[in-house]
C-alpha positions as CSV (number, residue, x, y, z in Angstrom):
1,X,0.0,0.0,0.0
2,X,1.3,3.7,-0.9
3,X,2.2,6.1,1.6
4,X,-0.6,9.3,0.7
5,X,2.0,11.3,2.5
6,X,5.1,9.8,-0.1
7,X,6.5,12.9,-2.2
8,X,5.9,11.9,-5.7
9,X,9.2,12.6,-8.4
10,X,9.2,13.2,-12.1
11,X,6.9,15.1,-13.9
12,X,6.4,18.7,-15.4
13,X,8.2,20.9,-12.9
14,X,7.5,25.1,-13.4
15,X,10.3,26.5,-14.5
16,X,12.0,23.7,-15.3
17,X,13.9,22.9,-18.8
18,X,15.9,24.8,-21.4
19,X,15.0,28.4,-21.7
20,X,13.2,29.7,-24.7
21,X,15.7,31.5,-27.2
22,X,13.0,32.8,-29.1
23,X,10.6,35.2,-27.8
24,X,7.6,33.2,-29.3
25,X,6.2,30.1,-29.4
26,X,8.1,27.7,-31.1
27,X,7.8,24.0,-32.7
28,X,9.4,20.8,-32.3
29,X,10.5,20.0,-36.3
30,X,12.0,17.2,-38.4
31,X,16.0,18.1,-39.3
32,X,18.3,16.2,-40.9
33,X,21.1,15.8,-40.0
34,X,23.1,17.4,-42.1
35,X,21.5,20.7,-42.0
36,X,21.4,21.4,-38.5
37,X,24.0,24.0,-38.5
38,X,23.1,25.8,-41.4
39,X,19.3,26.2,-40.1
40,X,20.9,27.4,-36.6
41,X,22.6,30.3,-38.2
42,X,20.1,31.1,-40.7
43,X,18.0,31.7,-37.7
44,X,20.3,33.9,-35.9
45,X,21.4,35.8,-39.1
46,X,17.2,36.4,-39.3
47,X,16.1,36.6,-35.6
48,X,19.5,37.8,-34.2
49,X,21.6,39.2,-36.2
50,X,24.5,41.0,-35.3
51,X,25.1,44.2,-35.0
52,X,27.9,46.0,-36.9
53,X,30.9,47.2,-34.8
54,X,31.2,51.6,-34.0
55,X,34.5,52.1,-33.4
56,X,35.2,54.7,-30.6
57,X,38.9,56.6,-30.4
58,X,41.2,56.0,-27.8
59,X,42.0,59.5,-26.5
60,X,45.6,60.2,-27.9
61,X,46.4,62.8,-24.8
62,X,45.1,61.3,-22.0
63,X,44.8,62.9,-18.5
64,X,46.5,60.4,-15.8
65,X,43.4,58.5,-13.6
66,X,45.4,56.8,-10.6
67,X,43.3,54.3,-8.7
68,X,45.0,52.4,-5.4
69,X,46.5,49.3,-5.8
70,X,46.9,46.8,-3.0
71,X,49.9,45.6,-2.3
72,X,49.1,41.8,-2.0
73,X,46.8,39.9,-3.9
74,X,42.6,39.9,-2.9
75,X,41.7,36.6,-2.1
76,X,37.7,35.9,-2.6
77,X,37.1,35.9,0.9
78,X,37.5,38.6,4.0
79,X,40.6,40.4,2.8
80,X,43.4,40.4,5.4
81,X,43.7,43.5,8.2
82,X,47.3,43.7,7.4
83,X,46.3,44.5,3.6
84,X,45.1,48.0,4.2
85,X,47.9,49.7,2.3
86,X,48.0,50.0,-1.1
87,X,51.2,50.7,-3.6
88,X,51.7,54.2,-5.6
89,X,48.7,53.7,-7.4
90,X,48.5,52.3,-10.9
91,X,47.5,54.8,-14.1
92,X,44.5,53.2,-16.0
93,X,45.9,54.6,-19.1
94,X,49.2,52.3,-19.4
95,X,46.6,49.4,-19.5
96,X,46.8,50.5,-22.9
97,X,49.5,49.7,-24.9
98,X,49.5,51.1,-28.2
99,X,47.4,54.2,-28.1
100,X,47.3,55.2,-31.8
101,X,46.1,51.9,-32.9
102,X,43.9,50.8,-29.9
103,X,40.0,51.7,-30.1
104,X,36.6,50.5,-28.3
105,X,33.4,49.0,-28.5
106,X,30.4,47.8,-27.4
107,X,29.7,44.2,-27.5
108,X,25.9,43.2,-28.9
109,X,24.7,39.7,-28.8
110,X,25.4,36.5,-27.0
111,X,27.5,34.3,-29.2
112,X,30.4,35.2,-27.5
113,X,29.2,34.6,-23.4
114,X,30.7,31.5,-22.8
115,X,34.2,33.6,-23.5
116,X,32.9,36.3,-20.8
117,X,31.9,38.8,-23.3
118,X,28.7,39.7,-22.4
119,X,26.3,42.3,-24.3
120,X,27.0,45.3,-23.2
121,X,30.7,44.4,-22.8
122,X,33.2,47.6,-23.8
123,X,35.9,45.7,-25.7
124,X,39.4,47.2,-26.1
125,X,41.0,46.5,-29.7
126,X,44.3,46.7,-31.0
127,X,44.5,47.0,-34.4
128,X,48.5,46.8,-34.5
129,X,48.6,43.3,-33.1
130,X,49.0,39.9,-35.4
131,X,46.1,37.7,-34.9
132,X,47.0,34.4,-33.5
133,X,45.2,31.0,-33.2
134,X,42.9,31.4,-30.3
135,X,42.6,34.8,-30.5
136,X,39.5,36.7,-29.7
137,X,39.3,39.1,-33.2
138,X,37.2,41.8,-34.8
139,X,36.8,40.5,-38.3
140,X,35.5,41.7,-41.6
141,X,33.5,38.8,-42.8
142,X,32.1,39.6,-46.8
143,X,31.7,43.4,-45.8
144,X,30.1,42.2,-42.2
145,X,31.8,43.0,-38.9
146,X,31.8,40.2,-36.4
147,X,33.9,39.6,-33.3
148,X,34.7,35.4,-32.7
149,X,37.3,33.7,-32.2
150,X,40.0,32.7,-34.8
151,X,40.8,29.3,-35.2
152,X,43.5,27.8,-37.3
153,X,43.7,24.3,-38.1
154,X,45.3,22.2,-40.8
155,X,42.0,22.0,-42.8
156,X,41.6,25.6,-42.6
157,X,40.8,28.4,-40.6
158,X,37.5,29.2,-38.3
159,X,35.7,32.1,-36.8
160,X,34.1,30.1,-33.6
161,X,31.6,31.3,-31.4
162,X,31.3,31.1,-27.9
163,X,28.0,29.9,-27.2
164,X,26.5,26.3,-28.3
165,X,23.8,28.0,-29.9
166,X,25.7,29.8,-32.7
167,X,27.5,28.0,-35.7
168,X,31.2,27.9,-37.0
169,X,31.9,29.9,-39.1
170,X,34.4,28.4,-41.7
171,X,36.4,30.9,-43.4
172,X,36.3,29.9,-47.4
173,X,38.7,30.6,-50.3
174,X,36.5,32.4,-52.0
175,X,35.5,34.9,-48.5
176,X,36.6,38.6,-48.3
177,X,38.1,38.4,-44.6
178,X,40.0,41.3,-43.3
179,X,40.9,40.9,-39.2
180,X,40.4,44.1,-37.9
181,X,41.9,44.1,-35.0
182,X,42.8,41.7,-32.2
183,X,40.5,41.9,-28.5
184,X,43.1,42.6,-25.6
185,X,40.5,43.2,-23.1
186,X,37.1,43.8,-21.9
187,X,35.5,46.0,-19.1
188,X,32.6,43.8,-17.4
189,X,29.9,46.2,-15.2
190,X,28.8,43.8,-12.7
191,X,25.7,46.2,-11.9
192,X,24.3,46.8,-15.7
193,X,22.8,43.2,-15.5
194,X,24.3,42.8,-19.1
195,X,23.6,45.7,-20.9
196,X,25.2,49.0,-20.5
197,X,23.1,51.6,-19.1
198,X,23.3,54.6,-22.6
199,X,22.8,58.1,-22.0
200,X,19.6,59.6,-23.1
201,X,22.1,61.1,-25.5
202,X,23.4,58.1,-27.2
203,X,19.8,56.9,-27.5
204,X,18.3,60.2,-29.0
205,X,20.9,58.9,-32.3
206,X,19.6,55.7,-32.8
């Protein structure tokens, strides 16, 4: 005999499964095999398709902003009471290394989150750097700007996403790529949920 007060398991749960990418219903279809991946990215070329990069100039006379700097690491718990000095300081601007050919901008779009680059994202490109294998690049794809990561193999070379839900992007023979520049670095606002918060300004342009 069952226990009426036994929990039961299994079953629809609210909540519960893979979130909707889509924002509307969708429908369970038929694929073949084959042409999975080029479905997934005609979808994302239609629904989500990415926006072109703005370039915004590095200032080439910048005014010196010193933040502290502690002199021993922060560990991800209580920080030591004996860690309450800090060094000199450390200029922002030297994060930079080559001013003249170093520019910004904002990251749109998710196929890059498993990499940390969220949308929202202000990227930092240097455009006097040599892409390498594994590098995260700012590439002109067929007159398209797209930022992915480059990929070199003996069968050829890739611009790969960083999300499941986006496709490869083989670079062909016959493809007009130009690598723009090369991603050094990437300022994450922990508070903007995501998406940076624009000034009424910016938006009036849109």
């Amino acid at each position: 005999m069952k226990n009426p007060t036994q929990k039961k398991h299994g079953g629809a749960r609210e909540g519960a499964g893979r979130k909707a990418t889509f924002l509307e219903a969708t429908k369970p279809v038929r694929i073949p095999l084959s042409q999975i991946e080029s479905v997934r990215a005609f979808l994302h070329q239609q629904v989500f398709p990415e926006a072109g990069i703005k370039p915004i100039h590095v200032a080439t006379n910048p005014v010196p902003n010193k933040l502290p700097v502690f002199a021993s690491g922060v560990r991800a718990g209580f920080p030591s009471p004996a860690d309450d000095h800090a060094e000199p300081g450390l200029d922002l601007n030297q994060l930079i290394e080559n001013r003249a050919s170093t520019f910004c901008a904002w990251a749109e779009g998710d196929s890059m989150q498993d990499l940390g680059i969220l949308d929202g994202d202000l990227m930092v490109i240097d455009r006097s750097l040599t892409p390498r294998h594994d590098d995260v690049v700012v590439a002109d794809l067929n007159g398209a700007f797209t930022v992915k990561r480059l990929v070199q193999k003996t069968s050829g070379s890739f611009l790969m996403p960083a999300n499941p839900d986006y496709a490869p992007i083989p670079i062909k023979p016959d493809d007009e790529v130009r690598i723009w520049g090369v991603v050094v670095r990437v300022i994450h606002d922990l508070r903007a949920t995501g998406r940076r918060k624009r000034s009424a300004n910016s938006s009036k342009k849109k």
